[in-house]
Phi, psi and omega in degrees: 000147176278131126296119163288132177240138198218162188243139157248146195024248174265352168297131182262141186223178207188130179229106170342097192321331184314341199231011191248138181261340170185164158251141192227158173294148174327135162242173179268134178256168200250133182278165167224107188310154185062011189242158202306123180326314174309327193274140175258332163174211186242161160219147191269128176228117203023074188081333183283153194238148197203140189273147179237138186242144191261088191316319173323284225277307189257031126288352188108002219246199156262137197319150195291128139294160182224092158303165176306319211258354200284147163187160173282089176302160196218139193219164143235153202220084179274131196285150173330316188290331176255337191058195198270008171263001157302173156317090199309182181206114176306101197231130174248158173243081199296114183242120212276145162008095179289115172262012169116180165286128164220136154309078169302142161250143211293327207250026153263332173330110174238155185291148154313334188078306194250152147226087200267349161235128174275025152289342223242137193222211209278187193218140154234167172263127166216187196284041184203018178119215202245116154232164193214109161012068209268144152255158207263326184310313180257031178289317194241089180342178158274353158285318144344281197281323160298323160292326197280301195235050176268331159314307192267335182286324198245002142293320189287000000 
């Protein structure tokens, strides 16, 4: 399987190519007073206004720095509740020092042993360490994900 593989700190982590629709250069996000340390803001993309969430920040971490490589994934982001046969959600992802595509082989994929975030999915090895899996489905508490898309939930 392909990965965008990204550092949360010194961790290499990995998001299946299948969900991610692009990576974009750091852009200016429009903040949102009150609203959860994780969402790092709003960005406008060809009109659509879309929340970006700062995986550092909704991992436990300190807000993502901003490196040459950082940048903002764009995903669709189908709620639990719905699977793929729901509606997606335009969902961005701020991410520290992005490194490119890399080829996980499926049948090196070993469970993590802890699940100390329930995002966080299985780990492979390679010659530069560990990387390990986000899943995108379970990324966003339900509180969270009510705030983020009630606009759009409530429009349907």
């Amino acid at each position: 399987m392909k990965v965008l593989v990204f550092h949360i700190g010194h961790d290499r982590y990995g998001l299946p190519l299948r969900v991610v629709r692009r990576a974009l250069p750091l852009v200016e996000l429009k903040s949102l007073p009150l609203a959860p340390d994780s969402v790092a803001g709003l960005m406008n993309l060809h009109g659509e206004s879309v929340p970006v969430i700062d995986l550092a920040r909704i991992s436990g971490g300190v807000p993502a720095q901003q490196h040459f490589d950082t940048r903002i994934i764009l995903v669709d982001y189908f709620s639990p509740e719905d699977g793929q046969h729901g509606k997606p959600h335009a969902l961005a992802l701020l991410a520290e020092r992005v490194a490119g595509v890399q080829d996980v082989d499926d049948a090196s994929l070993r469970p993590a042993g802890v699940r100390a975030a329930p995002f966080l999915g299985e780990v492979a090895g390679d010659v530069e360490g560990m990387v390990q899996l986000v899943e995108l489905e379970h990324l966003l508490p339900a509180g969270l994900r009510a705030l983020l898309f009630q606009a759009e939930d409530s429009a349907s």
